[in-house]
ZALO-371598 format. One record per residue (C-alpha): x, y, z; residue number from 1. Coordinates in steps of 0.001 Angstrom, whole numbers, plus 500000, padded with zeros to 6 digits. Layout:
KEKE    east   north      up    n
KEKE       X       Y       Z  NUM
...
//
This chain:
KEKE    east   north      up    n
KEKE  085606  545432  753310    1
KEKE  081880  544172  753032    2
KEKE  081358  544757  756729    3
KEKE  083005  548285  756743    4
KEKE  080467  549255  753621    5
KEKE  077700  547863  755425    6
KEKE  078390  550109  758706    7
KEKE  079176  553244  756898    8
KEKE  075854  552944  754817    9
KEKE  074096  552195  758198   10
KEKE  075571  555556  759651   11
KEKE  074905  557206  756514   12
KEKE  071398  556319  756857   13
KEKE  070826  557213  760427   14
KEKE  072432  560287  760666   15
KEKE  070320  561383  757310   16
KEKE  066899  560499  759613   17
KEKE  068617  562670  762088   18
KEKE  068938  565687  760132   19
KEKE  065316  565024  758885   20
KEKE  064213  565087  762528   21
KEKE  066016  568336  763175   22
KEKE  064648  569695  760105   23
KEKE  061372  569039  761093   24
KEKE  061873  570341  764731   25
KEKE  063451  573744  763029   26
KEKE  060303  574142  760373   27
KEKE  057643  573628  763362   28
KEKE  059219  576490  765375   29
KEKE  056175  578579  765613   30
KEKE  053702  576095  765754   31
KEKE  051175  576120  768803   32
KEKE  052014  573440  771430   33
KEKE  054994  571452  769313   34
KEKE  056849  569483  770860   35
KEKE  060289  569158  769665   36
KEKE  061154  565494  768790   37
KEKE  064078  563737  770195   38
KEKE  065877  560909  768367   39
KEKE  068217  557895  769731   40
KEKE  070377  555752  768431   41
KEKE  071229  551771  768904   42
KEKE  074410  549698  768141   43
KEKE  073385  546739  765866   44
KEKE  074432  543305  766776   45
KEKE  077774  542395  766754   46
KEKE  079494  538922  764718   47
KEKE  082572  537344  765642   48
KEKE  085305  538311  763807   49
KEKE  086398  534390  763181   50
KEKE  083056  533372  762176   51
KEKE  084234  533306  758228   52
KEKE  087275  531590  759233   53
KEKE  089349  534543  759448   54
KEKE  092844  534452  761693   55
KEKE  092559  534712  765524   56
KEKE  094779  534839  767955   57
KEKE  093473  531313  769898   58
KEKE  090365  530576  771927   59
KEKE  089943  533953  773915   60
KEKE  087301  533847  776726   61
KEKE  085591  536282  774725   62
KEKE  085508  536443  771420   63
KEKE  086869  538877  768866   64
KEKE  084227  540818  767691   65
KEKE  082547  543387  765062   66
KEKE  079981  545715  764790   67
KEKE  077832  546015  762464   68
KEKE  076711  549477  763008   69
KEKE  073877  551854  764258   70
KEKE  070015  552630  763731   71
KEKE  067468  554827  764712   72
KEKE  065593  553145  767765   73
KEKE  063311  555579  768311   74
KEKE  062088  559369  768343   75
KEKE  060188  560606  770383   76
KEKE  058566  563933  771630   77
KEKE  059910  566296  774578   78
KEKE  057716  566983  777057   79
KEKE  058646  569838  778726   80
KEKE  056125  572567  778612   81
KEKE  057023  575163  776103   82
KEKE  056782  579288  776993   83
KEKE  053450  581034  777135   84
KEKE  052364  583581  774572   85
KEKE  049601  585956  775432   86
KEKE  046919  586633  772394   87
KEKE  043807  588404  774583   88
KEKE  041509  586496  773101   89
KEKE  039343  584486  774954   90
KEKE  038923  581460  772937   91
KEKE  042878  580813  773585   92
KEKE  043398  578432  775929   93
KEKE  046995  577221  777460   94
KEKE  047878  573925  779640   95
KEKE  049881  574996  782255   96
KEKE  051381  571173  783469   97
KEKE  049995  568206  782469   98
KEKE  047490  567305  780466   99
KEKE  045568  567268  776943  100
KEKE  042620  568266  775300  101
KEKE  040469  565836  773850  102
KEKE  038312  566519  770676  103
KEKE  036299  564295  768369  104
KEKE  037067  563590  765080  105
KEKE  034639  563188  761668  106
KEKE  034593  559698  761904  107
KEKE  033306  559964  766001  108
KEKE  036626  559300  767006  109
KEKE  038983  560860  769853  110
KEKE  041693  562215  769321  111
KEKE  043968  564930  771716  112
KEKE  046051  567926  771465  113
KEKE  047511  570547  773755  114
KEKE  047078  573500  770929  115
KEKE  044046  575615  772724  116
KEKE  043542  578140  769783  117
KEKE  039487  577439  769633  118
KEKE  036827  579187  767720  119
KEKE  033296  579327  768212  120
KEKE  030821  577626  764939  121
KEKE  028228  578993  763906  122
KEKE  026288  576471  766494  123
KEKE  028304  578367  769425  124
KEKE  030481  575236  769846  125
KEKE  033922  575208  770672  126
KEKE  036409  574453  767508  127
KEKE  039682  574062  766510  128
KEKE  040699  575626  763200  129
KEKE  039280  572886  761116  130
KEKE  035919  572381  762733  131
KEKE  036873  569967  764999  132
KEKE  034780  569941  768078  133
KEKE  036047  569905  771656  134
KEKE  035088  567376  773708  135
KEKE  032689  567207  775622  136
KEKE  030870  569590  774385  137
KEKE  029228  572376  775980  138
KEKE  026565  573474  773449  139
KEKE  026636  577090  774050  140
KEKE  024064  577634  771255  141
KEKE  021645  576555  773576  142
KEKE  021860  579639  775840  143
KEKE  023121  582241  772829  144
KEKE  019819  584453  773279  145
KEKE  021169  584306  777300  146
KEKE  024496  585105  777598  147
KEKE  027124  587473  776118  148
KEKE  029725  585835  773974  149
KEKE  032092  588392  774159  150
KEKE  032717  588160  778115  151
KEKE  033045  584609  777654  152
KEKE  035718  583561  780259  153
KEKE  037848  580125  781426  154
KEKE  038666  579907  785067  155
KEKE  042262  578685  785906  156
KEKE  040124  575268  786691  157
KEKE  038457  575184  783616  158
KEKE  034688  576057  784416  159
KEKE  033308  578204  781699  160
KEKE  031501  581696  782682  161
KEKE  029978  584497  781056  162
KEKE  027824  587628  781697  163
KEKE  023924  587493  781245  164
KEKE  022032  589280  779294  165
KEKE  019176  591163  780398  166
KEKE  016692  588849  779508  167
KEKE  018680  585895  781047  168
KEKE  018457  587598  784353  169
KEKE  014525  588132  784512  170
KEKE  014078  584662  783194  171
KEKE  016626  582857  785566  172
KEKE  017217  580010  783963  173
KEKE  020736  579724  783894  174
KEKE  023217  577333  786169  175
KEKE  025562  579172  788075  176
KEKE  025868  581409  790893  177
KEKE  023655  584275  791652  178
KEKE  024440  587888  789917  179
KEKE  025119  588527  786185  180
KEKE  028136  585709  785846  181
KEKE  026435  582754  784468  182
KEKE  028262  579116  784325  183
KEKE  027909  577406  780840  184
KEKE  030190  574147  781361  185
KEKE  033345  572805  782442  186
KEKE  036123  571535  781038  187
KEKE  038097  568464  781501  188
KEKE  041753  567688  780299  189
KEKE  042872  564068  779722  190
KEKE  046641  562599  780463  191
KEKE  048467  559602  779927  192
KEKE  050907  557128  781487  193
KEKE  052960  557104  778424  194
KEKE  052619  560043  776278  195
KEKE  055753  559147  774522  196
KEKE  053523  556600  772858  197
KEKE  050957  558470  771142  198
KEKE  050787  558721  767425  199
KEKE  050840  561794  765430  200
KEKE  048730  562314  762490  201
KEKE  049348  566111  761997  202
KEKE  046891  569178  762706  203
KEKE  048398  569094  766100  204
KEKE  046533  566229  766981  205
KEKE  047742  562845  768654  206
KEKE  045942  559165  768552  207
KEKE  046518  556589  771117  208
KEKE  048634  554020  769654  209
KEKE  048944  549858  770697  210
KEKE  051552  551338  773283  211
KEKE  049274  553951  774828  212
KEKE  047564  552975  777915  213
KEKE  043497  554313  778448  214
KEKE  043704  557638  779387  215
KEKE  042706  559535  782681  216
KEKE  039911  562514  782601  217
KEKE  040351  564899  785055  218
KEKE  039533  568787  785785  219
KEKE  042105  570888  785579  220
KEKE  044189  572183  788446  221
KEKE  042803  568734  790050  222
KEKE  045074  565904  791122  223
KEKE  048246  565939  788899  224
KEKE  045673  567972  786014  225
KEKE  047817  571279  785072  226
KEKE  045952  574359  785275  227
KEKE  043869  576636  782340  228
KEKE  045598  579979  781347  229
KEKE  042606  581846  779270  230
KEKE  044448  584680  776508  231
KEKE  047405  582487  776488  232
KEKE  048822  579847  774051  233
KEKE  051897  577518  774643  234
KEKE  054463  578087  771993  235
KEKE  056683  575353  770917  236
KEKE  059304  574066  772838  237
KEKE  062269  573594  770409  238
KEKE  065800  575214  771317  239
KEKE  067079  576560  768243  240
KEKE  070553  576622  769709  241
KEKE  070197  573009  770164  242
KEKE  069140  572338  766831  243
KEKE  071555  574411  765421  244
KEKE  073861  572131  767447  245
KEKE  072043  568776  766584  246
KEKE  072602  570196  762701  247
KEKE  076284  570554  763117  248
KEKE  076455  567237  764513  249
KEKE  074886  565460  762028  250
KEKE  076227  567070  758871  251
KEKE  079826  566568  760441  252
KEKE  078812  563106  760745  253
KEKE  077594  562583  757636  254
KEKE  080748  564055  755804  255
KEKE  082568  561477  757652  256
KEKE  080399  558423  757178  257
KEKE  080554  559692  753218  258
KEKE  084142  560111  753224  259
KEKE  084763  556624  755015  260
KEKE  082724  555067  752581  261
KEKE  084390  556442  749478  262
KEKE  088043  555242  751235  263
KEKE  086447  552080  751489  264
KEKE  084902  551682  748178  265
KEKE  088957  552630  746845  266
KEKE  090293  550067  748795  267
KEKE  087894  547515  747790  268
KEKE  088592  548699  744075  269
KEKE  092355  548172  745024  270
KEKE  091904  544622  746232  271
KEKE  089977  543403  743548  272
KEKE  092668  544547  740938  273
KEKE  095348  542934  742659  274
KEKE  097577  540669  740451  275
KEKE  099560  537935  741051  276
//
């Protein structure tokens, strides 16, 4: 009776984490670059059934044996690249394939993300939402008096353009090719071995964790690099049917574990107030 308690409240407590995780997935539909998380179970160890001295049926080759339930081993995010949305703004940046931004945090830090809605500060850096910087940066307040902001564009490889002003052209002083386009920077996205691995901390943003290996920097469109996609943002990649599904499933699971439980807990009650 013990054992069957023990494995019902180990199902009852797994399949709770699992509708957490699907709750979570379902709440972070419309937030830029999610990636839906994906959670797997484990049998626990197994006992022999005579190992209390209870009746067997002789020395079997192997062993009569009982579970002792299930867990969560781990959860982990999808990585398959969620649809595009087009915005029109030119700060919006999508990765089309592999690959993350990298931006630094207060405490000089790196962290990485592959949400691209940036901003400009009033120092004409490149931001996310909270003031955290891209990296590396491309101090555009440097050239604001030269260039026009508002034809600011991203190449499908990442190089960073705009028009000149007038005064930019007479004085020359600007990288790039010849004409009115001036270049202002590049770039670079970072990827991983083992994505799987990074931590979370919220904000969109992901730390390497003991599991992570050193990332590689790379341009994009380069090598296995995925491609920029200026006016666009990548939407989250959950499946609402299969969450809807993944909900089902776990709250008819649940109502089972529950309702094996309570039998249990009855028989228990049964067997203790057995007379002789």
């Amino acid at each position: 009776m013990l054992k069957a308690i023990s494995q019902n409240y180990s199902a009852l407590r797994g399949f709770q984490q699992m509708l957490d995780v699907t709750a979570h997935n379902i709440a972070n539909v419309n937030t830029v670059a999610y990636k839906e998380k994906q959670l797997s179970f484990h049998e626990l160890t197994y006992r022999e059934l005579a190992e209390r001295r209870l009746p067997n049926s002789g020395d079997s080759p192997v062993p009569p044996q009982s579970g002792r339930g299930t867990a969560v081993s781990s959860v982990v995010p999808s990585r398959e690249q969620g649809a595009l949305a087009h915005t029109g703004r030119n700060l919006d940046l999508a990765v089309v394939g592999e690959g993350f931004f990298r931006v630094l945090l207060p405490d000089g830090g790196y962290a990485y993300t592959r949400s691209g809605n940036f901003f400009l500060d009033a120092d004409g850096n490149l931001t996310m939402a909270g003031g955290i910087l891209l990296d590396p940066p491309l101090y555009l307040q440097e050239q604001e008096d030269m260039i026009d902001f508002e034809s600011l564009t991203v190449t499908p490889g990442g190089v960073v353009q705009a028009n000149r002003l007038p005064l930019a052209e007479e004085a020359d002083i600007l990288d790039g090719p010849t004409g009115n386009i001036a270049e202002l920077g590049q770039l670079h996205l970072y990827n991983f071995i083992n994505p799987q691995s990074l931590s979370e901390i919220g904000d969109n943003l992901l730390l390497p964790s003991a599991a992570t290996a050193p990332p590689r920097e790379g341009l994009p469109g380069a090598d296995d690099f995925g491609e920029m996609r200026q006016g666009f943002l990548e939407n989250a990649n959950v499946d609402l049917a299969r969450q809807v599904t993944s909900l089902i499933r776990g709250q008819r699971a649940l109502q089972s574990s529950s309702r094996a439980l309570h039998l249990v807990d009855e028989l228990w009650g049964l067997t203790l107030n057995l007379q002789s």
